[in-house]
C-alpha positions as CSV (number, residue, x, y, z in Angstrom):
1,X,29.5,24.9,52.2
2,X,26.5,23.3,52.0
3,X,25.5,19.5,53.3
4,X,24.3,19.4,49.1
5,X,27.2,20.5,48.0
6,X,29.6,18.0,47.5
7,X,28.8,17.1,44.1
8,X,28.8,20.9,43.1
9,X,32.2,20.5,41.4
10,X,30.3,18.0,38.6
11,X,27.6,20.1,38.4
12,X,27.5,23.4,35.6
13,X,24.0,24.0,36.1
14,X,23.6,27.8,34.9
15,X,22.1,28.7,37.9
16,X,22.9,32.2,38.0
17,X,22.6,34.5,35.5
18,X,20.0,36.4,33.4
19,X,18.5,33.9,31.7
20,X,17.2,32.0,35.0
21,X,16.2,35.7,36.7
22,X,14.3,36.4,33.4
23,X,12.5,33.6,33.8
24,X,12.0,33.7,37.7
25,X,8.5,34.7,38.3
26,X,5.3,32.6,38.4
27,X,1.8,33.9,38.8
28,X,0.3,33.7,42.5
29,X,-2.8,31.9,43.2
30,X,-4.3,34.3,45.5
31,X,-3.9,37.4,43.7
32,X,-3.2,36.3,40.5
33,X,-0.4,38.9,40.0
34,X,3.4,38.2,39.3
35,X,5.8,37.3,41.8
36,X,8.9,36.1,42.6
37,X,9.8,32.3,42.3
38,X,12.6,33.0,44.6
39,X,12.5,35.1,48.0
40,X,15.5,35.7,50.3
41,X,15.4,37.4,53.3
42,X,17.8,39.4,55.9
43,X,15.9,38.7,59.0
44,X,16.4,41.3,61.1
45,X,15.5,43.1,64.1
46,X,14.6,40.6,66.9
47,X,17.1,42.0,69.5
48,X,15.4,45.5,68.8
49,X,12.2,43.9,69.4
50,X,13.1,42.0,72.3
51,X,14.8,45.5,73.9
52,X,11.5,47.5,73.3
53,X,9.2,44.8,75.6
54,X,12.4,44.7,78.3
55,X,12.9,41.1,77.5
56,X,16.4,39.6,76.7
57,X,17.7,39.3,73.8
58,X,17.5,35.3,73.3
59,X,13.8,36.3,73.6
60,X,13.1,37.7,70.3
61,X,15.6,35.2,68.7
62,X,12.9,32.7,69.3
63,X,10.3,34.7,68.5
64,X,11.5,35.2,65.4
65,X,12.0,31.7,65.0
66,X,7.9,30.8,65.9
67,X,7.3,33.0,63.1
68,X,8.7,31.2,60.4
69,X,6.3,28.4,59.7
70,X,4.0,31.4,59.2
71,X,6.0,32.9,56.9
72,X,7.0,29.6,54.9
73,X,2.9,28.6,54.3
74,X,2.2,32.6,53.2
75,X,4.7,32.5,50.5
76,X,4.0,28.8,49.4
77,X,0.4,29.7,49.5
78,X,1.5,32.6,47.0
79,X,3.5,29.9,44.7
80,X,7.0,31.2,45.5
81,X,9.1,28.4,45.0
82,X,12.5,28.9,46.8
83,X,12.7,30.7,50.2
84,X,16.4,31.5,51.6
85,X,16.7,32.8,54.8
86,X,19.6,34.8,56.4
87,X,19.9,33.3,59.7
88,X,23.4,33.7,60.9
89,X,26.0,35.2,59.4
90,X,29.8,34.6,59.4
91,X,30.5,37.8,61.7
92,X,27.6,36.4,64.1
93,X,30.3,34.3,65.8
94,X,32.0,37.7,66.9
95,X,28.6,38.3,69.3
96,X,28.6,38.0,72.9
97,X,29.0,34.0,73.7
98,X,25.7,33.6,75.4
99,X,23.9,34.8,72.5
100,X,25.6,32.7,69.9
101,X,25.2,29.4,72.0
102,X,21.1,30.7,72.4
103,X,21.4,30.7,68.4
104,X,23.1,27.5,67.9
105,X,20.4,25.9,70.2
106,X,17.5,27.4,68.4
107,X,18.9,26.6,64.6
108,X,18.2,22.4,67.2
109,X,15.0,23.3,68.0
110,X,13.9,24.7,65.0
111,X,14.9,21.6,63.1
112,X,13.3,19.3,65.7
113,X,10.2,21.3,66.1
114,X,9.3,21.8,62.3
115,X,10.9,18.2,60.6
116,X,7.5,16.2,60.3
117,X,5.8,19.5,59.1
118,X,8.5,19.8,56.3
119,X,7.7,16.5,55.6
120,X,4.2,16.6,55.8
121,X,3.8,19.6,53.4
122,X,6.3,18.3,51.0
123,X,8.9,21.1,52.0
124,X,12.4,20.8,51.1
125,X,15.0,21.8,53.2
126,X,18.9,22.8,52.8
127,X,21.5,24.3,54.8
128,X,23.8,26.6,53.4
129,X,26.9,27.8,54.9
130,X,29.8,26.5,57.1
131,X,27.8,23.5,59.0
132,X,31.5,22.5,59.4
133,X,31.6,24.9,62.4
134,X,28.4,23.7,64.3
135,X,28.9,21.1,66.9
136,X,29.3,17.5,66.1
137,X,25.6,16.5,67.5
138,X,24.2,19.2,65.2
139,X,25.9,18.8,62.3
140,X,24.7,15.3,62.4
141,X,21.0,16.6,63.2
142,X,21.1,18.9,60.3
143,X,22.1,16.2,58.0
144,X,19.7,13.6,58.9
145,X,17.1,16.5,58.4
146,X,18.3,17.9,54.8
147,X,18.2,13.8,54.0
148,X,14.7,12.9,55.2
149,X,13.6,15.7,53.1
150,X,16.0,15.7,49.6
151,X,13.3,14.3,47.7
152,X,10.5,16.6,48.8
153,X,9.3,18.9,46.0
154,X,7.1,21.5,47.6
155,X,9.1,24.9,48.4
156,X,12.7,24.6,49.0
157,X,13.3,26.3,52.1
158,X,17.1,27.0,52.5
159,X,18.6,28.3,55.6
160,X,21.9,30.3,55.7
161,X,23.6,29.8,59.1
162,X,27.4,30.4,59.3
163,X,27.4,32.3,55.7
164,X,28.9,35.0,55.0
165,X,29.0,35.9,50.6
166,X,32.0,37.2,50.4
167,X,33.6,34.2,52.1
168,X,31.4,31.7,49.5
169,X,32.5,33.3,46.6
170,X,36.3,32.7,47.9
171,X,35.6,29.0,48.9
172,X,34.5,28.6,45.4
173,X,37.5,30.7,43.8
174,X,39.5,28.1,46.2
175,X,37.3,25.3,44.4
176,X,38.4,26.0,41.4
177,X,42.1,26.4,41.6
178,X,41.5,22.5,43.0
179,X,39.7,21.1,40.7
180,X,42.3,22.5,38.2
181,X,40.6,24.2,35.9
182,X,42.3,26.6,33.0
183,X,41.4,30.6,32.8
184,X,39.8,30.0,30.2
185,X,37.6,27.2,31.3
186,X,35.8,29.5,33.8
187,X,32.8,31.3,32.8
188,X,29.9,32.9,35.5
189,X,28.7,29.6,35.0
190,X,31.5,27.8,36.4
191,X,31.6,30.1,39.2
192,X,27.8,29.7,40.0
193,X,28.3,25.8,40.3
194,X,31.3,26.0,42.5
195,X,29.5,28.1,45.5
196,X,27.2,27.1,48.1
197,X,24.0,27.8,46.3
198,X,24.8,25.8,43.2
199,X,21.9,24.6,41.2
200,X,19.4,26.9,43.6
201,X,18.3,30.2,40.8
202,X,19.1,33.4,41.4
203,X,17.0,35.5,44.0
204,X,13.7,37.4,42.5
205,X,13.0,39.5,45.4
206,X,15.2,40.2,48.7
207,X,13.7,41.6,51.8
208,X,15.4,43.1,54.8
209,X,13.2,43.6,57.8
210,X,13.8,46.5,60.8
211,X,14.4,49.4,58.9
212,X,18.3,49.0,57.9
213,X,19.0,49.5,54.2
214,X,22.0,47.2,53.2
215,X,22.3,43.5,52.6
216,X,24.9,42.7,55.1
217,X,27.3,40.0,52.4
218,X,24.0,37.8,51.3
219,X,24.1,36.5,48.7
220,X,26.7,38.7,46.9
221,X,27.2,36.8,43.9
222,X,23.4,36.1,43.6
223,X,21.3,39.3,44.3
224,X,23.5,41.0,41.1
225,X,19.4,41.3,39.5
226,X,17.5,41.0,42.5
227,X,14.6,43.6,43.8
228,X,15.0,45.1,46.8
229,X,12.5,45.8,49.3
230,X,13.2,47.5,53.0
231,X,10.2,47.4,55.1
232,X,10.8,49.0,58.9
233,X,8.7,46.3,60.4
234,X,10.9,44.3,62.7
235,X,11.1,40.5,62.2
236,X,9.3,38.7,64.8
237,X,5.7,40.7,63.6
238,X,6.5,40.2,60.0
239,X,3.6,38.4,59.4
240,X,0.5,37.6,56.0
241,X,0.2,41.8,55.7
242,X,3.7,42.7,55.2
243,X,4.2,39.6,52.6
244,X,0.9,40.4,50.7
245,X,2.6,44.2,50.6
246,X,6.0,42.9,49.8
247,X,5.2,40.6,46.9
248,X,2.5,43.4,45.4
249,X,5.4,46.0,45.5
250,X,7.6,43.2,43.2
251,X,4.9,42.7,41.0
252,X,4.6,46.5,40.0
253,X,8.6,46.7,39.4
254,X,9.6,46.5,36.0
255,X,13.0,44.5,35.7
256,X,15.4,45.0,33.4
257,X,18.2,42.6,33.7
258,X,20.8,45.6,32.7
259,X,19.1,46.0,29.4
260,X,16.0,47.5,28.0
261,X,12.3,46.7,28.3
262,X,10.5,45.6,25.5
263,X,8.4,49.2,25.4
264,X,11.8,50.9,25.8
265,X,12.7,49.4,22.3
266,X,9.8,50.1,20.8
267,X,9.9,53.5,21.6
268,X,13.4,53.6,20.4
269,X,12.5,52.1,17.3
270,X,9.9,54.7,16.7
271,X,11.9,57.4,17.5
């Protein structure tokens, strides 16, 4: 669930689908080439980082926390308009305790450290997942935060910390049933509105950093059009270079959406 959520059932916004994805990319300012309006990524790789300079593990978790503002301002500078990051996972809590309580404190910090920036550069920020399961004092930081900034309309910046896909699609399926609605009242749409992400489009682009090629259940229901792009480079020195690289490797793709391109018709046609 998601602290913007709770209205989700009224809500039939058609934010997944083809139509949104087909429309998803803007033109960046730098380069003036195409890229994504919406950028997720599986931020991986810290503990590996941490390992290879023989510092604990909690080290490169906050490392790879420093390096988000820098992140956020590269792709806002570029125009993207939604970033989602994968922070912490629903299988997380199955890591050693001291390591998730070092998580849980930095998600604090994070928030603390980077609120009157958010507000300063007109960034938007959500928190998607089961904030249920934070602490009390938390769950009441995180929601003052996502309310000081719910009118912003810079970059939406949305932060996925105790989410799992799988598990969101089955909340909403669970949604549903409750709100009562017939068989043959449900469309993708429906679907789309009842799960965490509701009203947020579809992902353009997802990046996993550290070498691993998977997406780990992010985003499930979301990434079904998404471009995919693995880079070894591990999170905490993901930095301007790798983006620039990222978002001109998107820009040279040619997506589909499952059907054809508009030169693979015409040559069809010609044929």
């Amino acid at each position: 669930m998601s602290f913007s959520r709770s209205d989700a059932a009224a809500r039939r916004a058609p934010s997944a689908g083809k139509p949104a994805a087909r429309l998803g990319d803007v033109i960046s300012p730098i380069t003036g080439g195409r890229v994504p309006r919406h950028v997720a990524i599986i931020m991986d790789g810290n503990g590996r980082w941490a390992t290879q300079r023989g510092l604990p593990r909690a080290a490169g978790h906050r490392a790879g926390t420093e390096n988000i503002r820098r992140i956020i301002e590269r792709f806002a500078d570029h125009g993207v308009e939604y970033l989602t990051l994968y922070a912490f996972s629903t299988e997380n809590w199955s890591r050693p305790e001291p390591e998730v309580r070092a998580l849980i404190r930095l998600l604090s910090r994070f928030i603390k450290r980077e609120l009157d920036h958010f507000r300063r550069n007109n960034i938007r920020l959500r928190l998607l997942g089961h904030i249920e399961t934070l602490p009390d004092w938390l769950q009441r930081q995180v929601r003052e935060a996502v309310e000081a900034t719910a009118e912003n309309t810079g970059l939406n910046l949305n932060v996925c910390f105790s989410y799992g896909g799988r598990d969101d699609i089955v909340t909403a399926v669970r949604r549903i049933v409750e709100a009562g609605l017939r068989p043959e009242e449900i469309t993708e749409e429906t679907v789309a509105s009842f799960l965490s992400t509701a009203g947020i489009p579809d992902p353009d682009l997802i990046i996993r950093t550290a070498g691993e090629q998977r997406i780990s259940n992010f985003l499930l229901w979301e990434s079904a059009y998404a471009e995919l792009y693995f880079t070894d480079t591990y999170w905490p020195d993901f930095g301007r270079e790798d983006i620039d690289i990222a978002l001109a490797e998107y820009g040279r793709r040619k997506r589909k959406f499952g059907g054809l391109l508009e030169e693979d018709l015409r040559a069809l046609g010609s044929a």
